[in-house]
C-alpha positions in Angstrom: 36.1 15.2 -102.4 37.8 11.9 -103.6 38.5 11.8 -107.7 39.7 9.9 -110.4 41.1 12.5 -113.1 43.6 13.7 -115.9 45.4 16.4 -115.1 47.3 15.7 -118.3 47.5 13.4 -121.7 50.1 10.8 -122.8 49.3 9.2 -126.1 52.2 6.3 -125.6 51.3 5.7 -121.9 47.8 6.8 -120.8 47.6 5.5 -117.5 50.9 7.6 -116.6 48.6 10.3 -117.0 46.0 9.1 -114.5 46.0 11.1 -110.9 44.0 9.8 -107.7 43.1 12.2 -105.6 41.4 15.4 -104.3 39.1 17.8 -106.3 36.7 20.7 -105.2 33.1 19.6 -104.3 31.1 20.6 -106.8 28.5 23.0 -107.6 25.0 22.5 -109.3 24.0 25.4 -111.7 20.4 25.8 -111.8 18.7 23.3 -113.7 21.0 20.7 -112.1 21.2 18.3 -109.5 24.1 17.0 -107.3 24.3 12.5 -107.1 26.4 11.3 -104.9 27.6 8.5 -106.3 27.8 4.9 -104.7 28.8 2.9 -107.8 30.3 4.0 -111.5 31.6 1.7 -114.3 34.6 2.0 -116.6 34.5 2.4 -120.4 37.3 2.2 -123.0 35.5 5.7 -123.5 37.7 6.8 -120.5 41.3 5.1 -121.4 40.7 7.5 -124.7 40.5 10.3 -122.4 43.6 9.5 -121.1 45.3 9.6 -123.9 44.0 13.3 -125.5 41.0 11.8 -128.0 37.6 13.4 -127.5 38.8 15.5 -124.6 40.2 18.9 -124.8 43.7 19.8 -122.9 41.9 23.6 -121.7 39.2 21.3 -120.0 42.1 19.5 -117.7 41.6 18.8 -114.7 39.0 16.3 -115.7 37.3 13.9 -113.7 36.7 10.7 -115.8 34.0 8.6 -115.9 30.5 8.8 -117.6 28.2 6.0 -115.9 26.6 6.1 -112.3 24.2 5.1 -110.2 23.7 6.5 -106.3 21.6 8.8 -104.3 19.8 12.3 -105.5 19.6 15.1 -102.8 16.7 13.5 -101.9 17.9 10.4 -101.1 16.2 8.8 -104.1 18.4 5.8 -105.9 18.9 6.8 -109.1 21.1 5.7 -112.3 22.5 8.9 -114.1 22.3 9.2 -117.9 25.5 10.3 -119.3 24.5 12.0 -122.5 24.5 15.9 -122.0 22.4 17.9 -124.7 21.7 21.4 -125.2 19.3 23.5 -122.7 17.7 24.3 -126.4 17.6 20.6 -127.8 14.4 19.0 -128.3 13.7 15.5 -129.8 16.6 12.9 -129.6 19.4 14.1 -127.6 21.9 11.4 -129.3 21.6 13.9 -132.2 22.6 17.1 -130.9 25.7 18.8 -132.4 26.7 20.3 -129.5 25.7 16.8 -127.2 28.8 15.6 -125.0 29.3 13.0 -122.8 30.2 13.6 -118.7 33.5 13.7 -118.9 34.5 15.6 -122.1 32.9 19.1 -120.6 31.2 18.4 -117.6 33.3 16.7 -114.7 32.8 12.7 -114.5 31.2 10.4 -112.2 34.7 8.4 -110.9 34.2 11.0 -107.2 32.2 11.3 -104.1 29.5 13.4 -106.5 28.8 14.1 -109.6 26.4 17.1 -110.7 24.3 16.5 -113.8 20.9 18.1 -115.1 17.9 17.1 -113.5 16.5 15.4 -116.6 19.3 13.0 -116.3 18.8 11.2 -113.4 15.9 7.6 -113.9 14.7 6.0 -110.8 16.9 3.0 -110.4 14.2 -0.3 -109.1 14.9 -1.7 -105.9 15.4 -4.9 -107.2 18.7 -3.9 -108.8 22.5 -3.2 -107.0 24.4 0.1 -107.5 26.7 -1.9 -109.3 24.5 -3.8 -111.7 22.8 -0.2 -112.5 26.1 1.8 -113.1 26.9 -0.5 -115.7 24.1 0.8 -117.5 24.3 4.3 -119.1 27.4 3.8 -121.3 27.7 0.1 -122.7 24.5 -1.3 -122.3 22.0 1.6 -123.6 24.7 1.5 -126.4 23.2 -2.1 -127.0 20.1 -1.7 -126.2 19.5 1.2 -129.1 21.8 -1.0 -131.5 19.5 -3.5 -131.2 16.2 -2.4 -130.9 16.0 1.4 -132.3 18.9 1.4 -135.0 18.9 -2.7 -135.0 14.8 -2.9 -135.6 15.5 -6.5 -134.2 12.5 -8.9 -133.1 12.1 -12.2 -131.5 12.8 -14.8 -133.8 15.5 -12.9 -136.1 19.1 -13.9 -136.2 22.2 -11.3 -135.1 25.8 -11.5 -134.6 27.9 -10.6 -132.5 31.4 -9.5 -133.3 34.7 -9.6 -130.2 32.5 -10.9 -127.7 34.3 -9.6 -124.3 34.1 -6.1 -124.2 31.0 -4.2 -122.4 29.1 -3.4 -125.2 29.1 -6.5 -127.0 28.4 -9.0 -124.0 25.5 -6.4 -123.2 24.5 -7.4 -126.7 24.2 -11.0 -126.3 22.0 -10.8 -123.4 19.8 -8.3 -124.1 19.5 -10.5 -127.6 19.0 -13.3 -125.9 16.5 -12.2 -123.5 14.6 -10.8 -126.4 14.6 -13.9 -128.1 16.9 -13.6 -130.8 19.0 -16.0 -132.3 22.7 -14.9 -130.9 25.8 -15.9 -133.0 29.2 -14.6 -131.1 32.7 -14.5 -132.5 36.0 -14.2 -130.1 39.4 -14.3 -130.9 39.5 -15.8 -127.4 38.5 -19.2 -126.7 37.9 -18.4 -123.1 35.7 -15.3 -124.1 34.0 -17.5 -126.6 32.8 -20.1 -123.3 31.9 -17.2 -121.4 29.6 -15.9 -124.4 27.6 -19.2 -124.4 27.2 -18.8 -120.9 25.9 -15.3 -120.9 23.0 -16.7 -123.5 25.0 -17.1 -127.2 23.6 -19.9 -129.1 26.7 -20.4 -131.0 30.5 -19.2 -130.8 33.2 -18.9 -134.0 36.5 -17.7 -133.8 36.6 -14.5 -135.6 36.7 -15.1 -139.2 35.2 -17.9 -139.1 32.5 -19.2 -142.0 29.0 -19.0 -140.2 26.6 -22.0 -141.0 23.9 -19.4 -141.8 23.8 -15.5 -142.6 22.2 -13.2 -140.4 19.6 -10.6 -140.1 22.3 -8.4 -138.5 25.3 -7.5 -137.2 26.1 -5.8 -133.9 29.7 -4.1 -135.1 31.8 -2.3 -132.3 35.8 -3.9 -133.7 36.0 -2.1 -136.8 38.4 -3.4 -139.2 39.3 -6.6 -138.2 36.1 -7.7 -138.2 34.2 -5.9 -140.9 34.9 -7.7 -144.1 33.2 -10.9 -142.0 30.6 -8.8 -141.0 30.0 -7.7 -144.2 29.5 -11.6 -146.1 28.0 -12.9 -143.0 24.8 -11.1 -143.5 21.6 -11.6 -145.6 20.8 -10.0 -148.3 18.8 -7.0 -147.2 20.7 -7.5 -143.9 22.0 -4.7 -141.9 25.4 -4.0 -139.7 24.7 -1.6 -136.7 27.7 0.2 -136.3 28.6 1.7 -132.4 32.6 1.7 -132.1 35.8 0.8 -134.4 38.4 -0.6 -131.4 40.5 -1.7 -133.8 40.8 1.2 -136.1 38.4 2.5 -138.1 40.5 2.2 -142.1 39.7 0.0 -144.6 41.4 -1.9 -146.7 38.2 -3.1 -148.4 34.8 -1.6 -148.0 33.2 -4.0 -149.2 31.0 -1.4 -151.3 30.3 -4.2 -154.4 28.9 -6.9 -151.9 26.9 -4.0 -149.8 24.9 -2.5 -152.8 24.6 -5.7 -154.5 22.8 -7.4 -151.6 21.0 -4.2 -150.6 22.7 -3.9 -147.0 22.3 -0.9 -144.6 25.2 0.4 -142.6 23.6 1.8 -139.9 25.3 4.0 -137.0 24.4 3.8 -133.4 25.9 6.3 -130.4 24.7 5.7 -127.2 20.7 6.5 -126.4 18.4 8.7 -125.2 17.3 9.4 -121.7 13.9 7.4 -122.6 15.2 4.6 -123.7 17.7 4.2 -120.7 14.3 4.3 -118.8 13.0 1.2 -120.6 16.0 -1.0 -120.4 16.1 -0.3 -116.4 12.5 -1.7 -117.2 13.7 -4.6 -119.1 16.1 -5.6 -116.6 13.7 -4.8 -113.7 10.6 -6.9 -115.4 13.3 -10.2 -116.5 15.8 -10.4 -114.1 18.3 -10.0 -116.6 21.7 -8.3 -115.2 24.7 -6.7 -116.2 27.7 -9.4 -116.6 30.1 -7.7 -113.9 34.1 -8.6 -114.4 35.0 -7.4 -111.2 34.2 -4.5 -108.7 37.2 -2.6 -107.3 36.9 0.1 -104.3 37.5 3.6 -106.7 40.6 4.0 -104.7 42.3 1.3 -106.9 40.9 2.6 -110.2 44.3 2.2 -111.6 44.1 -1.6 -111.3 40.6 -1.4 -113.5 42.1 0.8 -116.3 44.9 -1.8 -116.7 42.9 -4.2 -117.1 40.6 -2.9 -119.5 43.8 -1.5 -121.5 45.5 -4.8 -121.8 41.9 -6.4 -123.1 42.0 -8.6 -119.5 38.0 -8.0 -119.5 34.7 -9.4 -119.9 31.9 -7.8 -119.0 32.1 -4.1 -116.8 34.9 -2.9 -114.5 32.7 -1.1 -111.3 34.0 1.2 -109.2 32.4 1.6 -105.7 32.3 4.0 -103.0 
């Protein structure tokens, strides 16, 4: 079948180590189920791969990719949850040990199929494309539990946004703004801070930039370019929801004095349960709300997408179709 792998890593030039091609069709143990995928999104999650972080040199050939959405063997449209738990797990899969993501010891879903247990496959609603549900599993259930599980946001509360642009974050500001929240955005980009106000920000800053209020929270995926501002931007007894560090995850300043003082949580988020991917395909299906879609590329051209998501040209997801 048709593939988007590594079949090596390169640190310096990851997307040297990309291969399009062929790989074996593969095999459902029992307790499994084969998808044959129609539609998959990309994730910085799978320019890491490339380069060797979170992914394990004796599991190469890997096929990348974590998010789908396509057909069951029963011809059923489906959106595939990416989080893999222990057989044995019970309770919140997001906090198994021994949890992985496709893609870091399961093969991904950039092929023709994908095989995944059967308890990781939700009904994907008519009223939604492929594309607009494989944008799901990865960035926007990230959001969806920073927000609403590890965020404990409601309608009427106040939450910014830090590097509007990426997945994650511009998954943020909608689902915020559908919820009726009070969205502040932040962009280093003044092009990317436009866009946020169109996707349903109420208000845009350069990064840095004094706020004219503080905020209940902060939805934190930069890391440390960002996290002093997060830090003073917040009320006291405010909290920063913490999913990704894309610009490095050390500290000059922890800000420790300011967080104690004020009494604010630091609170960390990693993707979501299988659950709650099943109530924000409900959200989306009951408010129209959709995935903000950057472009859609045949999977054949994958290369183009991971260019563009490693030199930052993005906003919103990169799909991959079949």
């Amino acid at each position: 079948m048709f593939a988007v792998y590594a079949d090596r890593f390169s640190s310096d030039d990851p997307l040297s180590a990309l291969t399009v091609g062929e790989r074996p069709d593969p095999e459902a143990p029992d307790g499994w189920t084969t998808v044959t995928v129609k539609a998959a999104s990309l994730n910085h999650h799978d320019v890491w791969s490339l380069r060797g972080v979170g992914l394990r040199e004796e599991a190469l050939p890997m096929i990348l990719g974590c998010d789908a959405a396509g057909l069951d063997e029963d011809g059923n449209e489906v959106v595939v949850h990416a989080v893999v738990s222990d057989p044995a797990w019970r309770g919140d899969e997001t906090l198994d040990p021994r949890r992985s993501l496709l893609s870091e010891r399961h093969q991904g879903t950039f092929a023709d199929k994908v095989v995944v247990p059967r308890a990781n496959v939700v009904a994907k609603p008519a009223s939604m494309s492929f594309e607009e549900a494989a944008c799901l599993p990865t960035a926007w259930l990230t959001a969806y539990r920073m927000l609403f599980t590890r965020g404990g946001l409601v309608a009427g509360d106040t939450v910014l946004v830090q590097g509007a642009g990426g997945g994650v974050a511009t998954a943020v500001i909608t689902l915020a703004r559908a919820a009726g929240l009070k969205v502040l955005a932040t962009s280093r980009d003044e092009g990317k801070r436009a866009r946020a106000l169109e996707i349903g920000a109420h208000e845009v800053f350069e990064s840095g930039a004094r706020l004219p209020v503080k905020v209940d929270a902060v939805m934190e995926t930069v890391g440390k370019a960002t996290w002093a501002h997060s830090v003073r931007a917040l009320k006291p007894g405010g909290r920063i929801v913490v999913s990704g560090t894309t610009s490095g995850a050390d500290l000059d300043d922890a800000e420790l004095t300011r967080i104690f003082f004020l009494q604010l949580s630091v609170v960390g988020s990693t993707m979501g349960t299988r659950d709650e991917l099943a109530s924000l395909v409900s959200l989306l299906d009951a408010t129209g709300t959709r995935p903000l879609i950057d472009r859609v590329l045949p999977m054949e051209q994958a290369a183009d997408g991971f260019a563009a998501m490693a030199g930052g040209d993005v906003f919103g997801k990169i799909v991959f179709t079949r």
